[in-house]
VEXNUZA-982757 format. One record per residue (C-alpha): residue in three letters; residue number from 0; x, y, z. Coordinates in steps of 0.1 Angstrom, whole numbers, plus 2048, in hexadecimal, padded with zeros to 3 digits. Layout:
// residues N
<site residu="ALA" num="NUM" x="X" y="Y" z="Z"/>
...
***
This chain:
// residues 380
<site residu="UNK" num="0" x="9C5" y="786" z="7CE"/>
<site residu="UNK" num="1" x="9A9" y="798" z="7D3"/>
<site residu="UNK" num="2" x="992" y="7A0" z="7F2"/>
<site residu="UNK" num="3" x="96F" y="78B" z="7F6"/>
<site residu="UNK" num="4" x="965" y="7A3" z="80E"/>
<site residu="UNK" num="5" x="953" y="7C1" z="804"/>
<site residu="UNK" num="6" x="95D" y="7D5" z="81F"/>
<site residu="UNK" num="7" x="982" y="7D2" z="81B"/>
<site residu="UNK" num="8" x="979" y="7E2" z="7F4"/>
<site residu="UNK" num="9" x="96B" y="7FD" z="806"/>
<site residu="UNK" num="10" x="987" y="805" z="820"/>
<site residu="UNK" num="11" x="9A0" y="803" z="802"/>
<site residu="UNK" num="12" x="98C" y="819" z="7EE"/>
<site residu="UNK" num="13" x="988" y="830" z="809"/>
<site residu="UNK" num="14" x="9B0" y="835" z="810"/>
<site residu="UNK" num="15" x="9B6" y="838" z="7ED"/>
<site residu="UNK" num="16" x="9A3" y="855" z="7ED"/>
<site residu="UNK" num="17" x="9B0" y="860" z="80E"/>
<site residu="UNK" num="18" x="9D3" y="85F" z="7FE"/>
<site residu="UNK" num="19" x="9CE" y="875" z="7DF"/>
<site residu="UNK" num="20" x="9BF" y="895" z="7FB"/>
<site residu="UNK" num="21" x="999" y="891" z="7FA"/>
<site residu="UNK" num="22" x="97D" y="876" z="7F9"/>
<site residu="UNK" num="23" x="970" y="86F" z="7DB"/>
<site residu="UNK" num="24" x="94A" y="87C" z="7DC"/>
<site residu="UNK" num="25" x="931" y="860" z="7E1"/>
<site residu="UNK" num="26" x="91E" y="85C" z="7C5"/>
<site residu="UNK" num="27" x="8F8" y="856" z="7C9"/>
<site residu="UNK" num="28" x="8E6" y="839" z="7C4"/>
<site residu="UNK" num="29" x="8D1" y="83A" z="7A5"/>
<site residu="UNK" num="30" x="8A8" y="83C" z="7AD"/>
<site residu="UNK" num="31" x="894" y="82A" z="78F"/>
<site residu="UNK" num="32" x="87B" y="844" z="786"/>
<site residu="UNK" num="33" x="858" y="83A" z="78A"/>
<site residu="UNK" num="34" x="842" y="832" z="773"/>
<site residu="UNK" num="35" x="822" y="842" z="76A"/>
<site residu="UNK" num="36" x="801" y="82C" z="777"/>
<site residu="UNK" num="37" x="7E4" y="82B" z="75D"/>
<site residu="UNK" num="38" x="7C1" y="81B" z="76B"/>
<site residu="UNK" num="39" x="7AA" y="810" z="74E"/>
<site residu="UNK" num="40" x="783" y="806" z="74E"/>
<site residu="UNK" num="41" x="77A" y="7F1" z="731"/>
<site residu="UNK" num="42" x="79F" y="7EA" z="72C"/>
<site residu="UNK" num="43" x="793" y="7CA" z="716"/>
<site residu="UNK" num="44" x="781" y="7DD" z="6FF"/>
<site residu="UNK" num="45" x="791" y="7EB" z="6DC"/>
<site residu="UNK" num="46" x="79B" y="80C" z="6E9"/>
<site residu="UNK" num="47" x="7A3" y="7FF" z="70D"/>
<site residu="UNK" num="48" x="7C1" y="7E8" z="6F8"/>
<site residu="UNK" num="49" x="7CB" y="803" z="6E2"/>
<site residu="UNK" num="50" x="7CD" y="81D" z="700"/>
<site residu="UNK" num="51" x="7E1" y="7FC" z="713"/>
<site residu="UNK" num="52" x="7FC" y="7F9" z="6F5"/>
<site residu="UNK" num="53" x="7FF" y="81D" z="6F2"/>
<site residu="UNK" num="54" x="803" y="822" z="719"/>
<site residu="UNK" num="55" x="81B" y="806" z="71A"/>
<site residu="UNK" num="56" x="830" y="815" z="6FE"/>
<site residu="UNK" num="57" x="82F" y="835" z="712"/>
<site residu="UNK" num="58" x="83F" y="825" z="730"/>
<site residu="UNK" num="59" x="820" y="820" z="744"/>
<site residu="UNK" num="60" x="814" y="806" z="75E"/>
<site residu="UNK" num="61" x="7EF" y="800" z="752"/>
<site residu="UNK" num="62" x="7D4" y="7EE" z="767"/>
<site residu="UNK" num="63" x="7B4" y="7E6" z="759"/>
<site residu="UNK" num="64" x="792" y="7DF" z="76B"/>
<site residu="UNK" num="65" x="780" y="7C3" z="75E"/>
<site residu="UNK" num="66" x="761" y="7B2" z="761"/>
<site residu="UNK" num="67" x="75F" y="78B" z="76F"/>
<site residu="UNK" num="68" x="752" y="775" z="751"/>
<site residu="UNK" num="69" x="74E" y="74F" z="751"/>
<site residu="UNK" num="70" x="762" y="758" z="72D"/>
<site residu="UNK" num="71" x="77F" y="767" z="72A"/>
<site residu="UNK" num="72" x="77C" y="789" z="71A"/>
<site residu="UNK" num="73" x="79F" y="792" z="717"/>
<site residu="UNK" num="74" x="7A8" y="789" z="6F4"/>
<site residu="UNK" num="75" x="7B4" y="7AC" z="6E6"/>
<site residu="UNK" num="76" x="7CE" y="7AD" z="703"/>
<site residu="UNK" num="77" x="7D7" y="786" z="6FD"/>
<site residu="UNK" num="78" x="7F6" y="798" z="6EB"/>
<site residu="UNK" num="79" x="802" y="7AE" z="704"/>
<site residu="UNK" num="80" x="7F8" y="79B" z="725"/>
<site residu="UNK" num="81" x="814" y="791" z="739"/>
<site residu="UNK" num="82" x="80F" y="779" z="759"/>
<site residu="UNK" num="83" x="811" y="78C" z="778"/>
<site residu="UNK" num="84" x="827" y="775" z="788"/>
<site residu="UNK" num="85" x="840" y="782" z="76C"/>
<site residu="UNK" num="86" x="845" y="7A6" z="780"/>
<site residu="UNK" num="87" x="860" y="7B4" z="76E"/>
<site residu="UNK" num="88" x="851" y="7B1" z="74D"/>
<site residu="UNK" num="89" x="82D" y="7B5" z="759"/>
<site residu="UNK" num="90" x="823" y="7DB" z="752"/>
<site residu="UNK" num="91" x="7FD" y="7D3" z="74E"/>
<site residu="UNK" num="92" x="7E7" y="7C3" z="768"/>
<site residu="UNK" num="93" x="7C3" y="7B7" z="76B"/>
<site residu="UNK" num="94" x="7AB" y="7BE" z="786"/>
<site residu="UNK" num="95" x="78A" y="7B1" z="78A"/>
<site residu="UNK" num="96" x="76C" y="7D4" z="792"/>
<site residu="UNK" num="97" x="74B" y="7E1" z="783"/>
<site residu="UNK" num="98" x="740" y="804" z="77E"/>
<site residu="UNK" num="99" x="720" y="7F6" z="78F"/>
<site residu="UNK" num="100" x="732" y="7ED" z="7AC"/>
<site residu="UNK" num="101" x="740" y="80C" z="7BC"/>
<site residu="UNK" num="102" x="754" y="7F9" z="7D7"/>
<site residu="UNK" num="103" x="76B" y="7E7" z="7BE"/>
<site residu="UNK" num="104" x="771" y="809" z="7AD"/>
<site residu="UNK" num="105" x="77E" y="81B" z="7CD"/>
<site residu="UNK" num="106" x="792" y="7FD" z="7D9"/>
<site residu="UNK" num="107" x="7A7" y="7FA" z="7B8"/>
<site residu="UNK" num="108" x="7A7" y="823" z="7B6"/>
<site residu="UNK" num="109" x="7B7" y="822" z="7DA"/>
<site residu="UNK" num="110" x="7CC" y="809" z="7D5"/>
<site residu="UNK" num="111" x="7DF" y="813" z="7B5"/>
<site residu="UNK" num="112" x="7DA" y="839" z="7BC"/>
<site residu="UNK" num="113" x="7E1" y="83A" z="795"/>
<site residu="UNK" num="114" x="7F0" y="85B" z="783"/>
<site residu="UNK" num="115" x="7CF" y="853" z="769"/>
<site residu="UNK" num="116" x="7B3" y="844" z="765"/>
<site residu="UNK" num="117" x="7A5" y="83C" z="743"/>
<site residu="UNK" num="118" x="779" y="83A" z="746"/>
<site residu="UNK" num="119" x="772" y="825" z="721"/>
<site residu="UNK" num="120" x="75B" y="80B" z="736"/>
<site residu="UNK" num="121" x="738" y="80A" z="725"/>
<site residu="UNK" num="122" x="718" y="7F6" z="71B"/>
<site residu="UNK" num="123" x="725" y="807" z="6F6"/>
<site residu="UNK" num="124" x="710" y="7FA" z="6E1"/>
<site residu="UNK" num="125" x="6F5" y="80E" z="6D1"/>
<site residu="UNK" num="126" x="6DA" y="7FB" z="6CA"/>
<site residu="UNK" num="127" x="6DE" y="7E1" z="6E5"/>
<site residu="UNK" num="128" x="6D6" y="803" z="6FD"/>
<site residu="UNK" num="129" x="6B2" y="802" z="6F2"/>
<site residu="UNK" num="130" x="6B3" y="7DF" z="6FF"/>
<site residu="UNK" num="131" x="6C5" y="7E0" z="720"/>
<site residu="UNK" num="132" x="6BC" y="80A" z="72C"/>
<site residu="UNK" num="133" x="6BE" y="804" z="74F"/>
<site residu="UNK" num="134" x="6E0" y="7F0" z="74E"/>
<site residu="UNK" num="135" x="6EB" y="808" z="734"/>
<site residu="UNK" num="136" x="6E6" y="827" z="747"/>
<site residu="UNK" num="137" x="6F1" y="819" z="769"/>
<site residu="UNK" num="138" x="712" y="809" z="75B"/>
<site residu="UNK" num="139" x="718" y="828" z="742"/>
<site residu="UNK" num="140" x="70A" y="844" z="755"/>
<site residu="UNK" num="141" x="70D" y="83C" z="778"/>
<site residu="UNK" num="142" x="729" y="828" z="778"/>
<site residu="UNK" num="143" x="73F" y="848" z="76F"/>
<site residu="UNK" num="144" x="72F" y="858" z="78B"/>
<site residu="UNK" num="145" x="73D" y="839" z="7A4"/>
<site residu="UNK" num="146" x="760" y="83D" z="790"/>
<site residu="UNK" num="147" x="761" y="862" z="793"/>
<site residu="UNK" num="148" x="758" y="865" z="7B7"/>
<site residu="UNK" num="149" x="772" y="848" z="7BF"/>
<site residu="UNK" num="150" x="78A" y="85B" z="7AE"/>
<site residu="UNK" num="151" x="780" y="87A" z="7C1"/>
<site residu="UNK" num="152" x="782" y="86B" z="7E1"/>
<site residu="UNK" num="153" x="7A4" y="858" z="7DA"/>
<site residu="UNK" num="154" x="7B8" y="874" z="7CE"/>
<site residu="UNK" num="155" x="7A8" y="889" z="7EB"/>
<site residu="UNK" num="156" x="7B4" y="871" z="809"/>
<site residu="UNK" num="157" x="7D6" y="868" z="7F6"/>
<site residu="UNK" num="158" x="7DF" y="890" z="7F1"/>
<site residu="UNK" num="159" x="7E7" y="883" z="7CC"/>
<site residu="UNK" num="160" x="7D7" y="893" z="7AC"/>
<site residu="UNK" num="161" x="7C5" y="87A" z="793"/>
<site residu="UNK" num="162" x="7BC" y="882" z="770"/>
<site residu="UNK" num="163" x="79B" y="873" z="764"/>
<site residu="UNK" num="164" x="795" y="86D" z="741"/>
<site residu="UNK" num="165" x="771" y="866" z="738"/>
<site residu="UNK" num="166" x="766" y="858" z="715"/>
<site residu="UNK" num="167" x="74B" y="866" z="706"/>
<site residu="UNK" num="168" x="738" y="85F" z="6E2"/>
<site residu="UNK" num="169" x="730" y="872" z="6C2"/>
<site residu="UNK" num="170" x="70A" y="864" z="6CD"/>
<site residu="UNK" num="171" x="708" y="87E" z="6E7"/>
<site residu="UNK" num="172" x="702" y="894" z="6C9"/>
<site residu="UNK" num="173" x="6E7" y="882" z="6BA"/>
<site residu="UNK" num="174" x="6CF" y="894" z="6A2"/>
<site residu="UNK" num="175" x="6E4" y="8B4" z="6A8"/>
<site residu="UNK" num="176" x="6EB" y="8BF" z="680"/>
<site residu="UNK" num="177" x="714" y="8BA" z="679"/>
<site residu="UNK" num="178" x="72D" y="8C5" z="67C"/>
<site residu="UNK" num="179" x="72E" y="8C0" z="6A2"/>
<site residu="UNK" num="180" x="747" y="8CE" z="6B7"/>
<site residu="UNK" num="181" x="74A" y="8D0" z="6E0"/>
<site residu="UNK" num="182" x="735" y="8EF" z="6E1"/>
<site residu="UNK" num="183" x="716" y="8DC" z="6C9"/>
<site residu="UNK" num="184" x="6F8" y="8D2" z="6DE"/>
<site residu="UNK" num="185" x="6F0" y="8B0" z="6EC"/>
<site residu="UNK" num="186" x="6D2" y="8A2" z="6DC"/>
<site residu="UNK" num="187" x="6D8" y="879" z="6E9"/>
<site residu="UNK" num="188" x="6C1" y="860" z="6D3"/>
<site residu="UNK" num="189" x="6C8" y="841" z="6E8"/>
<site residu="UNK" num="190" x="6CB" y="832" z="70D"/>
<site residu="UNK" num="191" x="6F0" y="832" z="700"/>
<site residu="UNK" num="192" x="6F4" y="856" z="6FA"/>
<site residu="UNK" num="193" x="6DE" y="864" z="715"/>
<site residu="UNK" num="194" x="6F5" y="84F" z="730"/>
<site residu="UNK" num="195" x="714" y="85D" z="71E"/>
<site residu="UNK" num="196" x="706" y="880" z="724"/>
<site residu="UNK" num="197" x="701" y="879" z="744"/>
<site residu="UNK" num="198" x="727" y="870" z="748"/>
<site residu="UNK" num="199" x="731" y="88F" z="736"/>
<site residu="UNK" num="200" x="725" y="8A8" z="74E"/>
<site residu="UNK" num="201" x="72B" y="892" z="76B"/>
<site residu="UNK" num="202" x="751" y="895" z="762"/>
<site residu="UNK" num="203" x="74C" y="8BA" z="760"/>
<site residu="UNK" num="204" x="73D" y="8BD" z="77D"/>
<site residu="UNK" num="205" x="756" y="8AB" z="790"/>
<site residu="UNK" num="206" x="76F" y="8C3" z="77E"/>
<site residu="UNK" num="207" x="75C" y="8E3" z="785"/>
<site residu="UNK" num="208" x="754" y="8D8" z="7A8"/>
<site residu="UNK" num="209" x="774" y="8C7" z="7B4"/>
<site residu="UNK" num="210" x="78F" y="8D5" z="79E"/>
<site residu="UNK" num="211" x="796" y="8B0" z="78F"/>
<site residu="UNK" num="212" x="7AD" y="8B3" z="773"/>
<site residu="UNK" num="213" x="78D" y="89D" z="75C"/>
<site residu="UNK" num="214" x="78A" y="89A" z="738"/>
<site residu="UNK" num="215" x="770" y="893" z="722"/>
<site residu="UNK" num="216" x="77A" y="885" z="6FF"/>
<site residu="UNK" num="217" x="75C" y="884" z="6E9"/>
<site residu="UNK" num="218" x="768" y="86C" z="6D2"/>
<site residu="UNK" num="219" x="757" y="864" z="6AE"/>
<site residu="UNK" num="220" x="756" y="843" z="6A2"/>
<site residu="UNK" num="221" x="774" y="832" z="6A2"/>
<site residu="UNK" num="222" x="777" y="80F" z="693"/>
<site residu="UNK" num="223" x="794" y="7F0" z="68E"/>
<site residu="UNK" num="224" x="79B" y="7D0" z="68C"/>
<site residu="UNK" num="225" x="796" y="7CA" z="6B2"/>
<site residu="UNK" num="226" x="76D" y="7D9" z="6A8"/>
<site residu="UNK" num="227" x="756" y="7C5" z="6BC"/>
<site residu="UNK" num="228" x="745" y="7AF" z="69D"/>
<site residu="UNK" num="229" x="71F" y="7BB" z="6A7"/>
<site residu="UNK" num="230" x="72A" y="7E4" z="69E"/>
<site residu="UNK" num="231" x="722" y="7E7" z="67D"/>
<site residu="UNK" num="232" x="743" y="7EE" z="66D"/>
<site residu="UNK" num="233" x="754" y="7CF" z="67B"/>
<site residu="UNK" num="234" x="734" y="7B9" z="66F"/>
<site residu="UNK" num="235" x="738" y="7C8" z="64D"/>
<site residu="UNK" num="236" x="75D" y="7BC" z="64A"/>
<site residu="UNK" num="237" x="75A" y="79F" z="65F"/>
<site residu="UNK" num="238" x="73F" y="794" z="641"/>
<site residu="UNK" num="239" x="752" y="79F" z="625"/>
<site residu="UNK" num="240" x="76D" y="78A" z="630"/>
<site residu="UNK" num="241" x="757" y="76C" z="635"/>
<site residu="UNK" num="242" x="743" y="772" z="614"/>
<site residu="UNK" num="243" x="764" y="777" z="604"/>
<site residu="UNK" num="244" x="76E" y="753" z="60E"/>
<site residu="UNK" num="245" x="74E" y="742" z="60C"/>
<site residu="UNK" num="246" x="741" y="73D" z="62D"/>
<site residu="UNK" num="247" x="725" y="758" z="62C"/>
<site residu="UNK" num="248" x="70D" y="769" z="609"/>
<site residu="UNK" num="249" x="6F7" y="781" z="61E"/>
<site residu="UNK" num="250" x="6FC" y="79B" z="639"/>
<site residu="UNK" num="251" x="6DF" y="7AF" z="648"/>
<site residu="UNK" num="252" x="6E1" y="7D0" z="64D"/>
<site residu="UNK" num="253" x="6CD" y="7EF" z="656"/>
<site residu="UNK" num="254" x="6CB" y="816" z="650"/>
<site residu="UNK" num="255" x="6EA" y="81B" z="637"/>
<site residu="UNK" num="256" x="6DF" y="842" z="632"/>
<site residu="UNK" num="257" x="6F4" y="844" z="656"/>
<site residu="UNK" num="258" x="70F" y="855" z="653"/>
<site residu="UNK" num="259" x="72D" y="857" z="66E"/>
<site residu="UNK" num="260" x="751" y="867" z="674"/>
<site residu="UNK" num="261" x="762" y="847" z="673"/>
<site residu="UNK" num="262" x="789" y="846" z="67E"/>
<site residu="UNK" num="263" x="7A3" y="82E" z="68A"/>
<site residu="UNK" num="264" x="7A3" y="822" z="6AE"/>
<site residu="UNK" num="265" x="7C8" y="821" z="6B3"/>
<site residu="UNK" num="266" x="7C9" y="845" z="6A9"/>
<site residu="UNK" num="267" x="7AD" y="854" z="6C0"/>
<site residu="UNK" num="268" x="7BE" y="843" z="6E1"/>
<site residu="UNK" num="269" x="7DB" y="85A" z="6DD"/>
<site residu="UNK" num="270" x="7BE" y="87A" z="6E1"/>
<site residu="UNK" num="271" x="7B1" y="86C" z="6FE"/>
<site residu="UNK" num="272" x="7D9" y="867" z="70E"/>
<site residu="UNK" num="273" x="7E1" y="88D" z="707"/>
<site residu="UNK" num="274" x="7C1" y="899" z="715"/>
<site residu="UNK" num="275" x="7D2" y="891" z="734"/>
<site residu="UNK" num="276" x="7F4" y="89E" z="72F"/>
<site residu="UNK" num="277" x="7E3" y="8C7" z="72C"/>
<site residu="UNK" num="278" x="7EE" y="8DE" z="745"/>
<site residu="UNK" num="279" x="7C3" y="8E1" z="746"/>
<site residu="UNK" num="280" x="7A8" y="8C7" z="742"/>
<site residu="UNK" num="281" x="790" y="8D1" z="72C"/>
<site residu="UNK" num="282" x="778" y="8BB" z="714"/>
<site residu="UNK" num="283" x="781" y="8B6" z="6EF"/>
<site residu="UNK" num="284" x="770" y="8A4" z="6D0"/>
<site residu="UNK" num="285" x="786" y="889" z="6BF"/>
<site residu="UNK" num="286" x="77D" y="885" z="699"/>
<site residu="UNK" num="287" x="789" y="87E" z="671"/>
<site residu="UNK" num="288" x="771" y="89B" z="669"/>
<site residu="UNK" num="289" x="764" y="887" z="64D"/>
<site residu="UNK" num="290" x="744" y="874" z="64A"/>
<site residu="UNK" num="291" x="73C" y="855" z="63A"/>
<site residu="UNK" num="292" x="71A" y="844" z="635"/>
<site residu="UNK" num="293" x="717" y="81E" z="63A"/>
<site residu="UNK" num="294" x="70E" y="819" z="619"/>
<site residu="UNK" num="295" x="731" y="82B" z="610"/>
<site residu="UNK" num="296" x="743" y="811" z="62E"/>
<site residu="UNK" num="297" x="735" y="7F5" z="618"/>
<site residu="UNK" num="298" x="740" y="804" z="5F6"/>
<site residu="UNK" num="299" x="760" y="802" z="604"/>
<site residu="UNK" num="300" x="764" y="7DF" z="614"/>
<site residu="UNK" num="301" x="753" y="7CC" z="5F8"/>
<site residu="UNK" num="302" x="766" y="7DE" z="5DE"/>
<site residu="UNK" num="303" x="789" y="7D8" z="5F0"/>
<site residu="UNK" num="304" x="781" y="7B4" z="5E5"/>
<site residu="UNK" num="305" x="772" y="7B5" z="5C7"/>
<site residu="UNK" num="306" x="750" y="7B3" z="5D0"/>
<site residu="UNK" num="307" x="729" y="7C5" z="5CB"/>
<site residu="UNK" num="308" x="71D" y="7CC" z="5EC"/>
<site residu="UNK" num="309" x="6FC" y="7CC" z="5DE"/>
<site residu="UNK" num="310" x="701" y="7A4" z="5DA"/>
<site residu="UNK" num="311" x="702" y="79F" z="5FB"/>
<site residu="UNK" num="312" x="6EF" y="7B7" z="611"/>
<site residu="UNK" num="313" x="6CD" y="7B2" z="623"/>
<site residu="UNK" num="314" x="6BA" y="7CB" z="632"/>
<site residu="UNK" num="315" x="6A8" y="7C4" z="64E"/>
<site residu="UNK" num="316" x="694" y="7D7" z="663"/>
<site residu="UNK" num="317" x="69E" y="7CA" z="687"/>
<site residu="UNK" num="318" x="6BE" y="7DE" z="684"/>
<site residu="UNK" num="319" x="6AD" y="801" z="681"/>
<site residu="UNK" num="320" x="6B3" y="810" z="69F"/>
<site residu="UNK" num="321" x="691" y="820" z="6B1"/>
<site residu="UNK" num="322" x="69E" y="842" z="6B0"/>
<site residu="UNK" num="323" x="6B6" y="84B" z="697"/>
<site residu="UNK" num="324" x="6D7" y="85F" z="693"/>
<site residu="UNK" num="325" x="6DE" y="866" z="66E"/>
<site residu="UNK" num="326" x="6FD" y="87D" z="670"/>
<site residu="UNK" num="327" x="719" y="880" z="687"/>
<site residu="UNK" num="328" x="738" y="892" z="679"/>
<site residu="UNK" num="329" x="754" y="89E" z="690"/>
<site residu="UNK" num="330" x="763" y="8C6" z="690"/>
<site residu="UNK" num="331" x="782" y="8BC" z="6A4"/>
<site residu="UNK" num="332" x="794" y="8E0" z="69C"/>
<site residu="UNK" num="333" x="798" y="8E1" z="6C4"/>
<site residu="UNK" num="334" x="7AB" y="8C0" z="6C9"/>
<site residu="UNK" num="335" x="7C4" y="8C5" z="6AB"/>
<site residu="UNK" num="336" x="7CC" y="8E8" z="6B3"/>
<site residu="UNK" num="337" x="7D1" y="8E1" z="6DB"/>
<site residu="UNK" num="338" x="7DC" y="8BD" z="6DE"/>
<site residu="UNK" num="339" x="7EE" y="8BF" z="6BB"/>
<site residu="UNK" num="340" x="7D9" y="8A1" z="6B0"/>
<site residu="UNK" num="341" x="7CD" y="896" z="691"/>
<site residu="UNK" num="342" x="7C1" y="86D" z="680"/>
<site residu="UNK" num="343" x="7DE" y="85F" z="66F"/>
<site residu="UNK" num="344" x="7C7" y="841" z="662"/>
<site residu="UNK" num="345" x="7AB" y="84C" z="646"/>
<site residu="UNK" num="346" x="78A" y="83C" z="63F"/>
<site residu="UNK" num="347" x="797" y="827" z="620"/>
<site residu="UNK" num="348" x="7B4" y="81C" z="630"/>
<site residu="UNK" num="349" x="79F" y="812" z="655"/>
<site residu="UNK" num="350" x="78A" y="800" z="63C"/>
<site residu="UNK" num="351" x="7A4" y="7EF" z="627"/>
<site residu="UNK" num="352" x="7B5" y="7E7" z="64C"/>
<site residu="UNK" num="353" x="797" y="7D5" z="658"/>
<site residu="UNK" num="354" x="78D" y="7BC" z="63E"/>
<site residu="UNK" num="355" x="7AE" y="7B5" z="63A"/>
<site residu="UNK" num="356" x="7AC" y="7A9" z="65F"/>
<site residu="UNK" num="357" x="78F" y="795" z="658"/>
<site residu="UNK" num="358" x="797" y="783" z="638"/>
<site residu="UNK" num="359" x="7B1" y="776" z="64A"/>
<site residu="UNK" num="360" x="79F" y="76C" z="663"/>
<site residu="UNK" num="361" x="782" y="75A" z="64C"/>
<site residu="UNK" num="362" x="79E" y="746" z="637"/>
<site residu="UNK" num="363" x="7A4" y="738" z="65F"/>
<site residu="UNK" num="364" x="77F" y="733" z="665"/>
<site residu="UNK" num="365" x="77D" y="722" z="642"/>
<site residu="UNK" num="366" x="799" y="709" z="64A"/>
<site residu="UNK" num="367" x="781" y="6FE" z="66D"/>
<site residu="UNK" num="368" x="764" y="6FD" z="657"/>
<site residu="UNK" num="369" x="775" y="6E5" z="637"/>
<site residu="UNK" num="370" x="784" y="6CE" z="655"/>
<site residu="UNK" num="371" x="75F" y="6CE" z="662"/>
<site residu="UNK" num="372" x="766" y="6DC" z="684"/>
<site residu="UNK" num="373" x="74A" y="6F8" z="682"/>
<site residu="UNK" num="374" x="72E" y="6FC" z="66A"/>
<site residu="UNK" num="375" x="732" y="713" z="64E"/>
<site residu="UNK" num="376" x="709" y="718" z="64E"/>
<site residu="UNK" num="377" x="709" y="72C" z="66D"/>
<site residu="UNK" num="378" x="701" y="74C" z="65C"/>
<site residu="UNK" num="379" x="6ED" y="74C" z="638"/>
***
């Protein structure tokens, strides 16, 4: 029969071992080896859930700083989310902080001491910056001061290094002629860009000055189906798809001589995650290297469908923007040749990709609107 006590195992084992001339070597318990910790600002946001998936694939634990709202904003991590209750399976976690509130920042950097940290938080709209300057600039500009002093300060106190990843924008550029690389001048043309500049040499500063291992990733437009639906490319598709179906016949528009380096989302968030992993920090633009016009965005989401874009778009004044940028296209020479990174996703198929997205998603609206749950005359 055998022995219900554990001990008696072991004293067995023991003289077995003693019998054959030595002890059999103990062998050590296995240690689980620790996972990396990944802090993110504007984790809700598109690239904040594409940076999340790709983290999480990666092996990371990921916490993201978010903002109390009487709504919940957390619908592009709805697929991902796991309770925190559930702690074996629950690899991302939500904590409530704003870059305007400096307090919350240190507290959660202090508390996680993260290997990481991810800034994408921003007031990122363009036009809205004209708007709301003062908010802009505190939230955008300041607020990556509070962030990079908290990281400072945390990694100084806990002895451990943090890398700092900073997100900054093709608008920086501004009326700077293309092709734009990292040593093009700054000429900002908005609240938006002029606080992003701020950030930029903030983080360099705080590398030059305190030997923080921070990165700057000047990233060019970068668009998907997760695109807020008030950024032009996501209001394009979101109205082909409704037009397509019925729901809508006009969309308003305004300059379509813009042109912009549009790329893939899912594809830049990888560039910002091997900034981190160089032996150096250093500052690199992220682009397709090819420029598109909106006129050219919407030759290629009507025609997907079968339809004249000409039909259907209004221009309208309103959306000019006071001051504005009419070229951005990317030289990202840098990036490829020392992160070994390059788009996978082209413009056609980033197109195709999003109004696919959003026809699907009108047919749905359409089946509320012909059960008489919404009204279809929300939008002419």
């Amino acid at each position: 029969m055998a022995s219900s006590d554990p001990s008696s195992d072991s004293a067995a084992a023991a003289a077995g071992s003693e019998s054959n001339g030595a002890l059999a070597p103990a062998i050590p318990a296995a240690v689980p080896e620790r996972r990396k910790v990944a802090l993110i600002t504007g984790i809700t946001g598109q690239d904040g859930s594409y940076l999340t998936e790709f983290l999480l694939r990666k092996g990371y634990e990921v916490h993201g700083l978010i903002r109390r709202s009487s709504n919940f904003n957390t619908a592009r991590l709805d697929h991902i989310y796991v309770d925190p209750h559930n702690s074996a399976k629950a690899r991302m976690k939500l904590h409530y902080a704003d870059l305007s509130d400096a307090s919350s920042l240190r507290r959660w950097v202090d508390s996680l001491v993260p290997d990481e940290v991810y800034n994408l938080a921003a007031q990122s709209h363009v036009a809205v910056s004209f708007e709301i300057p003062d908010y802009t600039g505190d939230v955008v500009g300041t607020g990556s001061l509070r962030l990079l002093e908290a990281v400072r300060s945390s990694s100084a106190s806990s002895g451990k290094p943090i890398r700092y990843y900073q997100a900054g924008s093709s608008e920086m550029f501004g009326s700077t002629p293309p092709p734009q690389s990292e040593s093009s001048p700054f000429h900002p043309r908005s609240p938006y860009a002029a606080a992003k500049v701020a950030a930029h040499w903030y983080t360099v500063n705080y590398r030059e000055a305190y030997g923080l291992f921070a990165c700057n990733g000047i990233l060019f437009n970068h668009e998907s189906p997760r695109r807020g639906e008030n950024f032009v490319t996501r209001k394009i598709t979101r109205a082909v798809g409704r037009i397509h179906v019925g729901l809508q016949t006009k969309l308003f528009l305004g300059n379509l001589s813009a042109a912009r380096d549009w790329g893939f989302a899912g594809d830049y968030v990888e560039a910002m995650w091997l900034m981190l992993q160089q032996e150096e920090p250093g500052d690199y633009v992220v682009a397709t290297e090819e420029s598109h016009t909106v006129q050219e965005f919407l030759e290629a989401a009507f025609g997907y469908v079968g339809l004249d874009w000409k039909e259907h778009v209004v221009i309208d004044k309103r959306y000019f923007r006071p001051a504005e940028v009419d070229s951005l296209k990317g030289d990202s020479s840098k990036a490829r040749k020392l992160l070994g990174w390059k788009p996978k996703v082209g413009f056609k198929e980033l197109v195709k990709m999003m109004v696919d997205q959003d026809v699907e998603l009108a047919k749905r609206e359409k089946v509320l609107v012909d059960a008489g749950y919404i009204d279809a005359q929300q939008q002419p």
